[in-house]
N, C-alpha and C positions, 0 to 999 in steps of 0.2 A: 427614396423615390416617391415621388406624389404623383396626384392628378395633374393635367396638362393645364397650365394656369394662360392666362392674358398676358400679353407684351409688358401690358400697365402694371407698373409694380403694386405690389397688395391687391389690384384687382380680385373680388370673389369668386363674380361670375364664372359660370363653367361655357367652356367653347362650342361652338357648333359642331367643330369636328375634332379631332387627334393631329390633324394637319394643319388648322387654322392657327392664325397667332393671334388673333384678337376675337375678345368676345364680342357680342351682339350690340354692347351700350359703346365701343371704338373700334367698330370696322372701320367710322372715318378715317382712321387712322392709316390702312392698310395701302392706298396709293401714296404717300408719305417716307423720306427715307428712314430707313431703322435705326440709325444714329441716334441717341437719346439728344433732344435740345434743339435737333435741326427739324425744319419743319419746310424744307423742300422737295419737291414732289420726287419719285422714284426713277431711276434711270429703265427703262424696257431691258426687261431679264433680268433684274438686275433687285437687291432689296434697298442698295444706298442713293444716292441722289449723283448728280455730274461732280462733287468734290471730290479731286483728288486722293485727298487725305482717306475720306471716308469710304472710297472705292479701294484702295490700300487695306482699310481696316476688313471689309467685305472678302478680301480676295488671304489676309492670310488667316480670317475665321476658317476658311472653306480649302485654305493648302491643305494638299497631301501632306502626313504625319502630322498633323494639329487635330486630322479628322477621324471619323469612322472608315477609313480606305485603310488607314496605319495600323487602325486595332484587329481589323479584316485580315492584314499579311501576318500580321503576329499571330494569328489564330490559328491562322494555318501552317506559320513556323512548327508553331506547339503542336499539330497535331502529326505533321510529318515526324518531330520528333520523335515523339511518343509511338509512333509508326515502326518506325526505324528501333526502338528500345522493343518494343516489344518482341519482333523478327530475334533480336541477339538475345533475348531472356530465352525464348521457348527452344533457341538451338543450345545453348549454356544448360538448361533444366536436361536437354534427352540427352545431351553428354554423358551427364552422371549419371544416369538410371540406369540399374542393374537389377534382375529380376531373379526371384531367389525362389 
């Protein structure tokens, strides 16, 4: 895990924010779609441009289970789990105990 670097690949610069994607020397960049190579302007809401193809690529970066939503339910799978093991440990542990 590194510092949050530029869009621009090898780019140095550090960014203005944790949220930005371009540093200071290619914010031109930033109304531009994010497709490497294309260089037509951005659809509104949106980070690709009006192509197809590349509004396709946009929408299955950001699908459910490709994203952060899919590692979210799995988290919480795990913790219900572990919820639920724990509940049948501590009733299995006061089973056995006998006090002498």
């Amino acid at each position: 895990v590194g510092r949050p670097c530029c869009a621009i690949h090898n780019c140095p610069l550090p960014l203005t924010s944790n949220r930005a994607r371009f540093c200071v020397a290619h914010a031109e960049r930033k109304p531009l779609c994010a497709v490497e190579g294309c260089e037509a302007p951005r659809c509104a809401g949106r980070l690709t441009c009006d192509i197809l193809q590349h509004q396709a690529l946009e929408d299955r970066y950001k699908a459910p289970g490709k994203s952060f939503s899919l590692l979210t339910h799995r988290r919480q799978r795990a913790y219900e789990r572990v919820g639920e093991g724990a509940e049948g440990a501590e009733k299995a542990e006061g089973e056995g105990d006998v006090e002498m």
